[in-house]
N, C-alpha and C positions, 0 to 999 in steps of 0.2 A: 406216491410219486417220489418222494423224496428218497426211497428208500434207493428204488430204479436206477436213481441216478448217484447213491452211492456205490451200490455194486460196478453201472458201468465206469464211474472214474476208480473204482479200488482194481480193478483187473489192469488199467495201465495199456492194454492194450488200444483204445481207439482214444485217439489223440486230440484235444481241443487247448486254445489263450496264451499273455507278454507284457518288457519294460528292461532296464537295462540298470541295473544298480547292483549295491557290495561288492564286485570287482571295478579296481579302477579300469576304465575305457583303454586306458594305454595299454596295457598290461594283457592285453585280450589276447589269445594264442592264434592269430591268423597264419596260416598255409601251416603250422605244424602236426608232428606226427601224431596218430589218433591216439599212441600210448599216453602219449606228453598233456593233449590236447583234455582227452579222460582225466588224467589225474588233476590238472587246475583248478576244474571243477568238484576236487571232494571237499564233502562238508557244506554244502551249497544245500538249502532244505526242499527238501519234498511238496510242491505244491500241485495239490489238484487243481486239472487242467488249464495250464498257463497260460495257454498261449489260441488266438482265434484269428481274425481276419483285419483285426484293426479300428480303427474311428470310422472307418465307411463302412464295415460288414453290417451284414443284413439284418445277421443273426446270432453273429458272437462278436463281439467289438473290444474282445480284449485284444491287447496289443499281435503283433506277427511276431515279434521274435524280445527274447529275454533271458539275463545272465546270472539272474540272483536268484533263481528258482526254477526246478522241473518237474516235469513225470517221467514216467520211464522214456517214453517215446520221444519226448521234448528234447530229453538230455541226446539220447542220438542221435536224432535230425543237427542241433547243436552243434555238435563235437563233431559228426560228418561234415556240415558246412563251413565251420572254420577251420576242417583241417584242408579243404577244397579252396579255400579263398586267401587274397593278399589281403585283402583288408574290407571294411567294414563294406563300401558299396558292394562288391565283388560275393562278400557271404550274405547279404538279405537276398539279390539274386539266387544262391546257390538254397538258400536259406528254401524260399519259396520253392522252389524248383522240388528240393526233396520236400516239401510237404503237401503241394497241389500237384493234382495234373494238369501238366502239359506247362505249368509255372504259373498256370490261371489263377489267381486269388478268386474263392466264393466256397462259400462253408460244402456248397455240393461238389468242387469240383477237390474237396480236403481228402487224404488219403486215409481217413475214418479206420480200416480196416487194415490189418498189415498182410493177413492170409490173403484179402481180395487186392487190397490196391495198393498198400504199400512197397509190398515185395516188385510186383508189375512195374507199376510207374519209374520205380529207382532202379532200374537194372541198368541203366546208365554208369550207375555207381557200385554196384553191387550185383554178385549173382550166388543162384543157391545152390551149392553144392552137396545139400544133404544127401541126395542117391548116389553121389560118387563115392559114401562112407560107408563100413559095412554094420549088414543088420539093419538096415533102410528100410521104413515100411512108407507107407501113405493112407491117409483120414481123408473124405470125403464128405466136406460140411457145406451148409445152405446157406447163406448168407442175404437178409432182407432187411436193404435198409430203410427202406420205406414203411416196414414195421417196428423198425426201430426207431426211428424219427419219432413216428407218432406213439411208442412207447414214453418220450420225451417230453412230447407237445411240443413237437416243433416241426413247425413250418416249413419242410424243404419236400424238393421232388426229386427224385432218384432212380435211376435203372432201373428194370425189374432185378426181384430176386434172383442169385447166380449160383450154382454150385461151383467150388474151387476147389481142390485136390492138391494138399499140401505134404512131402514128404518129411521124415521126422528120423531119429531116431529115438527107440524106444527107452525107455527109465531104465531097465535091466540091461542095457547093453553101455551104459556109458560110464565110464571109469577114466585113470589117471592116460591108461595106453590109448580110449578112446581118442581123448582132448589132444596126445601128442600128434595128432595125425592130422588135427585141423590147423589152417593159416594160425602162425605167430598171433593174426591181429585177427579178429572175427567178431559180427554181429550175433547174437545168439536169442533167438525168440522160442521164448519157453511157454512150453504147451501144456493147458486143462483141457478137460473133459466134464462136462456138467451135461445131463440129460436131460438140466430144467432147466438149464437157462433161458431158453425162448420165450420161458412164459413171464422168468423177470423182467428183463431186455428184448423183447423184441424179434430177436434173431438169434442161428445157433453163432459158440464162439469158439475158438480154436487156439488163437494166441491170447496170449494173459500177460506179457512180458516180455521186457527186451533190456538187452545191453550191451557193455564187448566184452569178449573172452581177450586175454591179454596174458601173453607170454604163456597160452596153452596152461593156463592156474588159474590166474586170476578175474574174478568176473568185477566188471563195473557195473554201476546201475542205480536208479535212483529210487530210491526202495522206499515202499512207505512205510518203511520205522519211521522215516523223518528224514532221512538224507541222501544226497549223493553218497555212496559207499564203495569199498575195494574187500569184497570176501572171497574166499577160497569158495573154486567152483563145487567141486564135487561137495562141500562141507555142504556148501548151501542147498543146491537138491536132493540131498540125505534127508534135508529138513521137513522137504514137502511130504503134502497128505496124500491118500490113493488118486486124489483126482487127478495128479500130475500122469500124463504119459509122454515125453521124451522133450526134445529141441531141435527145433528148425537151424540149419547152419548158412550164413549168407557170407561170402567173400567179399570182400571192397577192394572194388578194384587198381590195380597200379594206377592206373589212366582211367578218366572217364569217357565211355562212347561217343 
């Protein structure tokens, strides 16, 4: 069991927990740019799964939102809602908003998934341009959260299982003239491939990782070395093993819908 739930908090991609410490409160980057707002946060450490539903959740009763520690997904939802909000009450709204559906707090209604529900829920905020890039393919994966719950031992009830079709660009096609072609500022969900995951977790998986691309070079993201980071993009998935195959490209929007 324990193992289960290392692999699903090491992939980063399904997001759970919070608290508000080591930056001071003043100093918080409300309504600024997503460049400005990413950078504030480096060197902030890497915690698995930060952040859950609060002192009333059912099932995760870690804090809703927090400044002194992420995962990869945490630090996005983050840095998206403060760069969305004037100030504190204004981002746990927007705060929530991007991590539930519909802004409903409840670990069922949490956007678990970035292929199935992340991407959906936040198009308010965000849309995905990947097919508009060339050399665009698409993977068609199954997603069962219901089997993954009880991969967990935990108690929730859930949709049935869904198939989602997510577009991607592929490993071999992404280079420095790639990246020139994507928004200045860009969320980028980096994609594995594992033909056993199911039987560790539950469900198949598709995203493994997120963060922004910044200035078409550089990736943010909160990496489990241990920290919020700023690496050179291409440097970094040179790094990766065969399971990688490409990145999902999401736009944020001028305005939200």
């Amino acid at each position: 069991m324990k193992k289960i739930f290392e692999i699903i908090f090491a992939v980063c991609a399904i997001v759970t927990t919070a608290s508000c410490a080591s930056h001071d409160k003043n100093n918080i980057p409300y309504g600024k740019s997503i460049p400005d707002t990413a950078e504030f946060f480096i060197g902030q450490p890497y915690i698995v799964a930060p952040l859950g539903e609060g002192k009333d959740g059912k099932i995760d009763k870690s804090p809703l939102f927090r400044f002194d520690g992420f995962d990869c997904v945490t630090y996005v939802e983050t840095v998206l809602a403060l760069h969305l909000s004037s100030g504190q009450n204004e981002f746990e709204k927007n705060m929530n908003s991007v991590r539930y559906a519909d802004g409903k707090i409840s670990y069922e209604n949490r956007n678990h998934f970035i292929e199935l529900n992340w991407i959906k829920n936040n198009s308010k905020y965000v849309t995905d341009i990947t097919n508009t890039l060339p050399g665009a393919k698409s993977k068609t994966i199954r997603i069962d959260k219901n089997s993954w719950a009880n991969a967990r031992e935990i108690s929730a009830k859930f949709e049935p299982a869904e198939n989602v079709t997510l577009p991607y660009i592929p490993r071999n096609k992404i280079d420095s003239s790639t990246l020139k072609k994507l928004p200045n500022t860009a969320i980028i969900n980096i994609l594995k491939w594992d033909p056993n995951v199911n039987k560790k977790i539950g469900t198949e998986l598709f995203v493994y990782h997120m963060g922004f691309l910044i200035d078409n070079r550089d990736f943010y993201h909160a990496s489990t070395s241990g920290a919020v980071v700023r690496v050179d993009f291409i440097k970094y998935i040179e790094s990766m093993g065969n399971n990688f195959v490409g990145i999902n490209v999401l736009e944020i929007r001028p305005q939200p819908l």
